[in-house]
mmCIF entry with sequence, helices, sheets and N, C-alpha, C, O atoms, coordinates in Angstrom:
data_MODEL
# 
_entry.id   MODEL 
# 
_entity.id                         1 
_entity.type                       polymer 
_entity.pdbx_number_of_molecules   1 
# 
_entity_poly.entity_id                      1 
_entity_poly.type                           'polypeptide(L)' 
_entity_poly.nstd_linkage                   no 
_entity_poly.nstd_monomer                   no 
_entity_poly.pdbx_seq_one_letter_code       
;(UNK)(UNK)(UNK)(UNK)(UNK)(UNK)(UNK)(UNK)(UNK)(UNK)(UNK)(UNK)(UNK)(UNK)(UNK)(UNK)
(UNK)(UNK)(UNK)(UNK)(UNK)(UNK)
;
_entity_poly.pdbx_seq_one_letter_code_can   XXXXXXXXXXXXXXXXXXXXXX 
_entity_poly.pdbx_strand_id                 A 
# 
loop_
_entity_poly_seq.entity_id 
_entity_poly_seq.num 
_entity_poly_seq.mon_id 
_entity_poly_seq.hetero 
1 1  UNK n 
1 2  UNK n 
1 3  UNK n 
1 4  UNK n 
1 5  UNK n 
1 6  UNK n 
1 7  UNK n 
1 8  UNK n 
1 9  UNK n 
1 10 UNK n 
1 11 UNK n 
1 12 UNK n 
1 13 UNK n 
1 14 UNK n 
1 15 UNK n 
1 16 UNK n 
1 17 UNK n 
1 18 UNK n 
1 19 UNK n 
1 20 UNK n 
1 21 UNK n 
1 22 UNK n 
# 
_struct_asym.id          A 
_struct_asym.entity_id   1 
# 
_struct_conf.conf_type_id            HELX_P 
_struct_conf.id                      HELX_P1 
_struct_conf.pdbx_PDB_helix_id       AA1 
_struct_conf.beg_label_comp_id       UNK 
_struct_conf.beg_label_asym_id       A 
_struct_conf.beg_label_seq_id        2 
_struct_conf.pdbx_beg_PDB_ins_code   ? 
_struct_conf.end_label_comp_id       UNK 
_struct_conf.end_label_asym_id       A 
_struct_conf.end_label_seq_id        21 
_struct_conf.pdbx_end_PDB_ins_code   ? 
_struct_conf.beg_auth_comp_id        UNK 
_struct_conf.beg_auth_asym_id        A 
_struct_conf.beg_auth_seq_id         2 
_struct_conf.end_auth_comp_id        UNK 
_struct_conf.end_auth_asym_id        A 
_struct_conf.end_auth_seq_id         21 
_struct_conf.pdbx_PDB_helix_class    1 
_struct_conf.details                 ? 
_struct_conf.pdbx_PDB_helix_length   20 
# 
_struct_conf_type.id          HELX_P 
_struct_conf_type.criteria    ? 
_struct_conf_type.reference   ? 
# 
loop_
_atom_site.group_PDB 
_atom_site.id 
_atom_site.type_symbol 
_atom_site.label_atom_id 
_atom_site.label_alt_id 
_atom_site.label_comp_id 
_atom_site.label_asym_id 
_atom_site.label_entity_id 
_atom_site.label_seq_id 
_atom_site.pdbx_PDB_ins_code 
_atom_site.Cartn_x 
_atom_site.Cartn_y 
_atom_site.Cartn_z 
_atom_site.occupancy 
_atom_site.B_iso_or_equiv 
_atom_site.pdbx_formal_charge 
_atom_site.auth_seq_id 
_atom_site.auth_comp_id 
_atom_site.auth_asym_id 
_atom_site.auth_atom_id 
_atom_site.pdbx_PDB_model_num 
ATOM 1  N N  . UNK A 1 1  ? 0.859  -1.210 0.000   1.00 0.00 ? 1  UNK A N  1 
ATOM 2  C CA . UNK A 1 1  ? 0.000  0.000  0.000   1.00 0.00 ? 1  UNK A CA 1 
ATOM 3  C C  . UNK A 1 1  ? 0.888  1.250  0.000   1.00 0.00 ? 1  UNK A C  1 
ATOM 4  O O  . UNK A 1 1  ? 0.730  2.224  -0.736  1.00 0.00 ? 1  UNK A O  1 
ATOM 5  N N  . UNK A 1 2  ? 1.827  1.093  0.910   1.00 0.00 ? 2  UNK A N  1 
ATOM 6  C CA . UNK A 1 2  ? 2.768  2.249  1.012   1.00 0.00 ? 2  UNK A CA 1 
ATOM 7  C C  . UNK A 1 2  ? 3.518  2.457  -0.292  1.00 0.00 ? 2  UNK A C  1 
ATOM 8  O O  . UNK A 1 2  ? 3.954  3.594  -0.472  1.00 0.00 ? 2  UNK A O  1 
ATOM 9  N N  . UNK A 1 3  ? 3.713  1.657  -1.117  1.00 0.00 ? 3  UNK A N  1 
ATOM 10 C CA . UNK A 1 3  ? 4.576  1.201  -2.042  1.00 0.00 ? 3  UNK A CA 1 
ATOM 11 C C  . UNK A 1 3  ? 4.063  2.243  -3.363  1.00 0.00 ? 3  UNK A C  1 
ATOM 12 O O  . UNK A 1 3  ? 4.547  3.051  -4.156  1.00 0.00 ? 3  UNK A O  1 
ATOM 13 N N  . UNK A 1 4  ? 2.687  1.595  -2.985  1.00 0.00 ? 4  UNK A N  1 
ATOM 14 C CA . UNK A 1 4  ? 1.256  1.912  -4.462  1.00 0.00 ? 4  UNK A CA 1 
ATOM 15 C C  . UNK A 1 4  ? 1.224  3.720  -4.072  1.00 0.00 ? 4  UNK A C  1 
ATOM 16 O O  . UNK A 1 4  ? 1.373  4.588  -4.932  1.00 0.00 ? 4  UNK A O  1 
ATOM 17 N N  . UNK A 1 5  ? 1.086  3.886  -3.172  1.00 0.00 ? 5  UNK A N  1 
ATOM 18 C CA . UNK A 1 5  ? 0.882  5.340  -2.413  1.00 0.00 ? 5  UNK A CA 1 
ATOM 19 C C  . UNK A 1 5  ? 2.168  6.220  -3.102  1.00 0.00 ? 5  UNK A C  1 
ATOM 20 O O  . UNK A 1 5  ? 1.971  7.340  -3.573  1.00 0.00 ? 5  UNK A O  1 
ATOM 21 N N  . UNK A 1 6  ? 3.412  5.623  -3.102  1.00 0.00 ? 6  UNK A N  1 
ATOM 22 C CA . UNK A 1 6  ? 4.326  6.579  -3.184  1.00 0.00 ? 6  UNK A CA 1 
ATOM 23 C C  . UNK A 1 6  ? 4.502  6.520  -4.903  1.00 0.00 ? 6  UNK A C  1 
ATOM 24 O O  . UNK A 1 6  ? 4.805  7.584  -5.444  1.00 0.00 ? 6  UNK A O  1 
ATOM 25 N N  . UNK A 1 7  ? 4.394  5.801  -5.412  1.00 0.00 ? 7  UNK A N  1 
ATOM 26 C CA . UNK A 1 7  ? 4.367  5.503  -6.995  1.00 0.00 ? 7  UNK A CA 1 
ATOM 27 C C  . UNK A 1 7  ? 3.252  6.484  -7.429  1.00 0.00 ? 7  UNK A C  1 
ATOM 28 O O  . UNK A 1 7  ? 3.613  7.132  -8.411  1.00 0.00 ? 7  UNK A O  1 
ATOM 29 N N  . UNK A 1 8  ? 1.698  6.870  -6.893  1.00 0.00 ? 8  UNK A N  1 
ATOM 30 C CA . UNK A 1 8  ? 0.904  7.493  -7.490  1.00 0.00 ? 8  UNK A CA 1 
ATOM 31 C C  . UNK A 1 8  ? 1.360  9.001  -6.354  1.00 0.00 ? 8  UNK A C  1 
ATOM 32 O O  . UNK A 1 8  ? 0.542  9.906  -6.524  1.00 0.00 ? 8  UNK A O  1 
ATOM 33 N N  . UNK A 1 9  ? 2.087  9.237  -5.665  1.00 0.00 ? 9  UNK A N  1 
ATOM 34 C CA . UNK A 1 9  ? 2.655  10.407 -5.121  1.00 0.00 ? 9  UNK A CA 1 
ATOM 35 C C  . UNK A 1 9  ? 2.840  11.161 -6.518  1.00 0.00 ? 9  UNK A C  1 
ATOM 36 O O  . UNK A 1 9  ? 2.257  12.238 -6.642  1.00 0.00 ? 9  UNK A O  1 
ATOM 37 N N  . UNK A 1 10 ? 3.456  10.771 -7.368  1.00 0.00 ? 10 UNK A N  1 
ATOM 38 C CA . UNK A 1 10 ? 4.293  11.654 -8.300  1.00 0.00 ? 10 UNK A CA 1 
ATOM 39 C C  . UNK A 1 10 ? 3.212  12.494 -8.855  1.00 0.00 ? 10 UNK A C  1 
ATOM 40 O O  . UNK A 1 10 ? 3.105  13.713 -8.720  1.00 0.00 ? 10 UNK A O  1 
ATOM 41 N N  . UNK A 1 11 ? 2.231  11.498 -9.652  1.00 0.00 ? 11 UNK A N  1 
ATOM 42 C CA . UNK A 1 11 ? 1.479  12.023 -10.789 1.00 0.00 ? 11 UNK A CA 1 
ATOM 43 C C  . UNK A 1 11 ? 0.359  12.722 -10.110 1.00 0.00 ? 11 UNK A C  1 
ATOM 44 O O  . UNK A 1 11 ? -0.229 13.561 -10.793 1.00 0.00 ? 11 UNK A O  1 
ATOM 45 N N  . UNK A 1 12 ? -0.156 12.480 -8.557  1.00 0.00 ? 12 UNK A N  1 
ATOM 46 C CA . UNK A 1 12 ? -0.665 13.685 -8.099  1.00 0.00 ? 12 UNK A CA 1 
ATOM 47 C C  . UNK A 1 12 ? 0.132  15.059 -8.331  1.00 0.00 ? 12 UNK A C  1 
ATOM 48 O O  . UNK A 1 12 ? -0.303 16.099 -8.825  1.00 0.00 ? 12 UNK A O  1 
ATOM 49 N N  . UNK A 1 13 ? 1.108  14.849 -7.957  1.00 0.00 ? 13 UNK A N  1 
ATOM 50 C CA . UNK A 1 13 ? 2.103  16.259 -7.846  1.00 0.00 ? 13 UNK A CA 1 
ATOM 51 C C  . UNK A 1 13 ? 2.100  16.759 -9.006  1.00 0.00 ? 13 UNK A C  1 
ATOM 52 O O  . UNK A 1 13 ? 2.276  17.976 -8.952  1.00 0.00 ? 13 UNK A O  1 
ATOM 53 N N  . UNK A 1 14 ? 1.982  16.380 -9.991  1.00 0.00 ? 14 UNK A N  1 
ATOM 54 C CA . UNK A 1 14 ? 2.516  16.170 -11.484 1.00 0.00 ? 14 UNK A CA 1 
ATOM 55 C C  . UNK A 1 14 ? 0.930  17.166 -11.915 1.00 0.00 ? 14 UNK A C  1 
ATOM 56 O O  . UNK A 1 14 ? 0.977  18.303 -12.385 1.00 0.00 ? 14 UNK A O  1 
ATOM 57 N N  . UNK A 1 15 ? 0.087  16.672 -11.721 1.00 0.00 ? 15 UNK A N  1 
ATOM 58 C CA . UNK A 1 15 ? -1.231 17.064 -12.010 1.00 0.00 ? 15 UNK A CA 1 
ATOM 59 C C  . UNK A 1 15 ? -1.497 18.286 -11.104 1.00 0.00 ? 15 UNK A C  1 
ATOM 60 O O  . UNK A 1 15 ? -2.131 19.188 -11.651 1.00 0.00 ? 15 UNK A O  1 
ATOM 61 N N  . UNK A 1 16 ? -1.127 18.484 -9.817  1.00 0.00 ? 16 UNK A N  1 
ATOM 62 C CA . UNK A 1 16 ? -1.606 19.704 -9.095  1.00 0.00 ? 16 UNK A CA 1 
ATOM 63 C C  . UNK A 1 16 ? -0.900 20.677 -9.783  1.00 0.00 ? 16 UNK A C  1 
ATOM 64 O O  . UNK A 1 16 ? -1.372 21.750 -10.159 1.00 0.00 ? 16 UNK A O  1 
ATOM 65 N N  . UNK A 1 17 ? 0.217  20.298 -9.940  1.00 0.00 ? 17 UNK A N  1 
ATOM 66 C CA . UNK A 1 17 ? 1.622  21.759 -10.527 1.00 0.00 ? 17 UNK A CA 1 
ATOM 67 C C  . UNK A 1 17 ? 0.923  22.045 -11.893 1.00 0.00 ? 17 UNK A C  1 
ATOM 68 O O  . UNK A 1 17 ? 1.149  23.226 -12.155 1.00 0.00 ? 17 UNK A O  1 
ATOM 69 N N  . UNK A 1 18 ? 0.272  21.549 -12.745 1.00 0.00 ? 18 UNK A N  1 
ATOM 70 C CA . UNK A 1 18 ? -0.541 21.428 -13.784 1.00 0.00 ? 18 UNK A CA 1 
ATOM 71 C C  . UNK A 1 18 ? -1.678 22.419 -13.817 1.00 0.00 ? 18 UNK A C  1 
ATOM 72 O O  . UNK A 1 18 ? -1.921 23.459 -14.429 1.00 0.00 ? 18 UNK A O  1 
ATOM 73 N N  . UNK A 1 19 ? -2.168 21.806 -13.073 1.00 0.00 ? 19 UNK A N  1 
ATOM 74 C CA . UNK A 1 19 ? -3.564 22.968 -12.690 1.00 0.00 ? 19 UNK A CA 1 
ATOM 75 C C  . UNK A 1 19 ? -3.372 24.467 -12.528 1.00 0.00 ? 19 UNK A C  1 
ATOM 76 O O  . UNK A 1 19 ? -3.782 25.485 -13.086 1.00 0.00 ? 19 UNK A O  1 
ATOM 77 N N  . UNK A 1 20 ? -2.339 24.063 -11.229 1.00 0.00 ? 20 UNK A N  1 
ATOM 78 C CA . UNK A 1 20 ? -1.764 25.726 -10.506 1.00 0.00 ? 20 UNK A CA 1 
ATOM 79 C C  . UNK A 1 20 ? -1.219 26.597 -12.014 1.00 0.00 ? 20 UNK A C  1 
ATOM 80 O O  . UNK A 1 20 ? -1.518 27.770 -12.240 1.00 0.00 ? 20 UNK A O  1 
ATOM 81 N N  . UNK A 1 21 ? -0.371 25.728 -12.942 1.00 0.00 ? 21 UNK A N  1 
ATOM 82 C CA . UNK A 1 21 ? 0.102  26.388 -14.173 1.00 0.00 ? 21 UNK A CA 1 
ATOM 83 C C  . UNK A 1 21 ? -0.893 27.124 -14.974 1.00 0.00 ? 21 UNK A C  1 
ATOM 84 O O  . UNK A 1 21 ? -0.908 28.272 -15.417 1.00 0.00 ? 21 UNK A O  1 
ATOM 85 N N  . UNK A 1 22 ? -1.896 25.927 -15.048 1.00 0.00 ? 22 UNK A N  1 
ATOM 86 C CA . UNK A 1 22 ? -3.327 26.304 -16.120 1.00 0.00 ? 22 UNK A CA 1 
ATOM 87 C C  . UNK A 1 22 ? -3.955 27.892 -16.042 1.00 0.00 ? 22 UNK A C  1 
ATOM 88 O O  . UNK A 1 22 ? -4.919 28.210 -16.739 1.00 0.00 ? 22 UNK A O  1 
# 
């Protein structure tokens, strides 16, 4: 779980910095 959590960490980040850009 921790594993799955830190692997989809990125592409949250990836997608917020995205937005904030938009």
């Amino acid at each position: 779980f921790h594993r799955e959590l830190q692997v989809l960490t990125p592409p949250i980040q990836v997608s917020l910095l995205r937005v904030r850009r938009g």
